[in-house]
C-alpha positions as CSV (number, residue, x, y, z in Angstrom):
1,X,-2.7,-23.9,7.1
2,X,-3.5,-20.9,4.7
3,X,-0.2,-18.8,4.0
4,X,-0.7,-14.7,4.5
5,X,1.5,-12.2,2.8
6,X,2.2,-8.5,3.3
7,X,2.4,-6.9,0.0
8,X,5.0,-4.1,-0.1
9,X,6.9,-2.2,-2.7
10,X,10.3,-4.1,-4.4
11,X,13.5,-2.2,-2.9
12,X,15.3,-0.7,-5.9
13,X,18.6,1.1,-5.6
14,X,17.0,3.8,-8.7
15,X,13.2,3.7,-8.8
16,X,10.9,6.7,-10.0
17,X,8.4,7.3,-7.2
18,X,5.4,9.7,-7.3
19,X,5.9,13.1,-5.2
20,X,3.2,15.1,-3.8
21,X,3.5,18.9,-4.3
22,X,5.9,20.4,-1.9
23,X,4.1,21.4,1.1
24,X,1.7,18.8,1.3
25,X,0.6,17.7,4.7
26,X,2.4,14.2,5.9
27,X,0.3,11.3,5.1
28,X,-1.2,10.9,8.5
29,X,-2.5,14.4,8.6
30,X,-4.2,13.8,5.2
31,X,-6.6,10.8,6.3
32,X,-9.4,12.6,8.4
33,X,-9.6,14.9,4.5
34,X,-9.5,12.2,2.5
35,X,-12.8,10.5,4.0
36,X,-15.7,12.1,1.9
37,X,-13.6,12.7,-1.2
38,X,-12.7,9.8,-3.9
39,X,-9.8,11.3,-5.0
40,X,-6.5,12.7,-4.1
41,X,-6.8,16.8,-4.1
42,X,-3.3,17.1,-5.9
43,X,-1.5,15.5,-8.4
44,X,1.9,13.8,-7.7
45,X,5.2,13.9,-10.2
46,X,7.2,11.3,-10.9
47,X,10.9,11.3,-9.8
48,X,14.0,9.2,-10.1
49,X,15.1,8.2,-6.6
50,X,18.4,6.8,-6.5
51,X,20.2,5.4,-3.1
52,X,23.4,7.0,-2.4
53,X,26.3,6.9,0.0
54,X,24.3,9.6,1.6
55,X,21.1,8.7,0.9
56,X,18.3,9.3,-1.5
57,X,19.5,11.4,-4.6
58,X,16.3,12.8,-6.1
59,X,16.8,13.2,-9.7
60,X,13.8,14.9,-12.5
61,X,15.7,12.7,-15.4
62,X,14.2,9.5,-15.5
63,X,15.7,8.6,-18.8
64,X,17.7,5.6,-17.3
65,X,15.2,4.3,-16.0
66,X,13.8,1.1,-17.5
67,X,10.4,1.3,-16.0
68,X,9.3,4.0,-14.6
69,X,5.1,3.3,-14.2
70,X,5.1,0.4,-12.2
71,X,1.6,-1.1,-10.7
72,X,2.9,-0.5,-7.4
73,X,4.3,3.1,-7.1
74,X,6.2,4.2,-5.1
75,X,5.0,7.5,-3.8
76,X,6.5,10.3,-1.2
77,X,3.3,9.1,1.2
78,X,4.0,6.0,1.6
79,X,0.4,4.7,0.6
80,X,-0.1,1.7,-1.6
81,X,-0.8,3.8,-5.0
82,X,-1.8,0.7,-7.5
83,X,-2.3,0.6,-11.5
84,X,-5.7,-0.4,-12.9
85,X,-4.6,-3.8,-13.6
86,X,-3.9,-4.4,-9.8
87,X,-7.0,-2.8,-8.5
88,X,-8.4,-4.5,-11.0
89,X,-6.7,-7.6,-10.1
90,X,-7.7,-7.3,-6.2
91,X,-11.2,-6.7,-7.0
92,X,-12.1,-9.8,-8.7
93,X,-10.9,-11.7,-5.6
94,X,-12.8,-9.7,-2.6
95,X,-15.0,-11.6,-0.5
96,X,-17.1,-8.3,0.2
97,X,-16.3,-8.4,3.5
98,X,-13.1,-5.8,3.7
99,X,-15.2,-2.8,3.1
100,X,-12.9,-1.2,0.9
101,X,-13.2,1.7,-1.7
102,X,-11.1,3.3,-4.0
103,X,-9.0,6.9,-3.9
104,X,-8.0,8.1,-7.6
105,X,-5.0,9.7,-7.9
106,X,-3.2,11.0,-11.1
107,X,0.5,10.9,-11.2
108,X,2.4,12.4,-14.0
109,X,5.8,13.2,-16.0
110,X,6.7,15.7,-18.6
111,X,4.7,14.3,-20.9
112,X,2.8,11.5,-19.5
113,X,-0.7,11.1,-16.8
114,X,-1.7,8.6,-15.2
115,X,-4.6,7.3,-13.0
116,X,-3.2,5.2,-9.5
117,X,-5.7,4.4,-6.9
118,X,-5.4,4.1,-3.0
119,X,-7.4,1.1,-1.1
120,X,-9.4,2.8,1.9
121,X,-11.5,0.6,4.3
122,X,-14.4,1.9,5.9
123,X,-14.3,0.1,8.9
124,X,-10.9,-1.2,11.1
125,X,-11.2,-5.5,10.7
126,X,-10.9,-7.4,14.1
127,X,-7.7,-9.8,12.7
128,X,-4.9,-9.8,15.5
129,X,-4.4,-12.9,17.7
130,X,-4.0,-10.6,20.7
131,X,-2.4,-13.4,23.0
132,X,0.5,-13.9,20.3
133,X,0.9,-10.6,19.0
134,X,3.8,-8.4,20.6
135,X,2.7,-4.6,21.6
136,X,5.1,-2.0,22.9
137,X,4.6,-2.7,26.3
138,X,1.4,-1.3,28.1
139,X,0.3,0.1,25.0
140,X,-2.1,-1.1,21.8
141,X,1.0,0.0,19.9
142,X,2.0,-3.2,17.4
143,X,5.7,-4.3,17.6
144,X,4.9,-8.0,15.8
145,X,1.5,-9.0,14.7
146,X,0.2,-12.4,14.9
147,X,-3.2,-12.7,12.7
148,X,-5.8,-15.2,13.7
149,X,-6.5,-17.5,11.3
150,X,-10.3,-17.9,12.0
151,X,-10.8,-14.1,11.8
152,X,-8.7,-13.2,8.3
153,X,-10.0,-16.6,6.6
154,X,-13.2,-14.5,5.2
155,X,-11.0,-11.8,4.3
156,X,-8.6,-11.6,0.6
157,X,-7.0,-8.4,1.9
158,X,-6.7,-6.4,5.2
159,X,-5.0,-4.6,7.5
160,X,-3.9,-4.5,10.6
161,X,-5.8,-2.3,13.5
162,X,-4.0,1.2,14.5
163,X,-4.4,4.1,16.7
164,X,-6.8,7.2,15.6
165,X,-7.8,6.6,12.0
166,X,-4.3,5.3,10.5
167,X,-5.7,1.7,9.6
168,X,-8.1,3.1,7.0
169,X,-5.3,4.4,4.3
170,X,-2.0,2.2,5.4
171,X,0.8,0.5,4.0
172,X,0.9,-2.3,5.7
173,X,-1.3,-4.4,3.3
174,X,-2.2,-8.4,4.0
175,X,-3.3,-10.9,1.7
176,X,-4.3,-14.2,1.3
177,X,-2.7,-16.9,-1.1
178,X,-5.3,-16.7,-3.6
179,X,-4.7,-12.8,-4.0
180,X,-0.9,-13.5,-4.3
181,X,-0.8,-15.7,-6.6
182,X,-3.4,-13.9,-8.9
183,X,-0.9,-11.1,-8.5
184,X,1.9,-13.1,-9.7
185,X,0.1,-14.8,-12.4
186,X,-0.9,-11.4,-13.8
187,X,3.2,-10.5,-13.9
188,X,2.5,-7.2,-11.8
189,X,5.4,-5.3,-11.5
190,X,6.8,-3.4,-8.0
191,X,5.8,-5.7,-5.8
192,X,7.1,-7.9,-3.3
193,X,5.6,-10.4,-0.6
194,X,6.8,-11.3,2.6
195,X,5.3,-14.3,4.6
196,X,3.5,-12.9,7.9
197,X,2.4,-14.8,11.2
198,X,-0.5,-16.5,11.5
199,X,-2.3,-19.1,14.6
């Protein structure tokens, strides 16, 4: 059987990650403003995050760091925010049938900007084995998901199906081998992959 990934960020103990302005609404409440628009209204610094004994230690000195741009940023929204070369990279293996587009976004530092870009789909993909996957009981609320391998097989990357409008910018990004490996092969950095269910 095929093998399916979620593609997530790497866990660093120090990591620079890409902060909206203060003020900025919480991811969720951005979505419904982001659908007619192709790119982010603000731009997002670049910080040094460091885990503490009492959490996150936000830092403007990313000196230390030895990468701070990585092709999967992380980012104060949570959203997968991804270099050129990885939308680049996830391009050349669509199917065409995720309906996804593009969000630009420019993060920056002192003395450095960059272009990142945000996958949105335009439509919420039928992929859930609903007999196997675990909800929050008498709700459509996802505690495990099971993907059905007859319904993701025509798919290189998806999503998994949410309330409201939350599956159309998410962080909780699938893909197939193929895409993985392409991935890997390319050396992107910031990125991890973690096996998911499939039947």
């Amino acid at each position: 059987m095929d093998s399916y990934y979620l593609l997530s960020g790497k866990n660093n103990p120090k990591v620079a990650s890409a902060f909206a302005p203060e003020g900025t609404k919480l991811a969720h409440e951005l979505i419904p403003e982001l659908d007619i628009v192709d790119e982010l209204p603000f731009e997002l610094n670049l910080v040094k995050l460091t885990i503490g004994k009492n959490g996150l230690i936000e830092s403007s000195d990313l000196s230390d760091l030895k990468e701070i741009w990585q092709d999967y940023q992380p980012n104060s929204l949570a959203w997968p925010m991804m270099s050129e070369k990885l939308k680049s990279v996830i391009e050349k293996n669509l199917t065409g049938n995720e309906g996804i587009d593009w969000i630009s976004a420019i993060v920056r530092t002192s003395g450095e900007r960059r272009m990142y870009y945000i996958p949105r789909f335009s439509k919420m993909l039928d992929v859930l084995d609903a007999q196997k996957t675990i909800f929050i009981q008498g709700t459509d609320r996802i505690i495990k998901p099971v993907f059905s391998l007859s319904k993701i097989n025509k798919y290189s990357i998806f999503h998994q199906p949410a309330a409201h409008n939350l599956w159309k910018i998410t962080s909780a990004l699938y893909v197939n081998e193929a895409l993985k490996k392409a991935v890997q092969k390319d050396k992107l950095t910031g990125i991890d992959f973690e096996k998911t269910s499939v039947a």
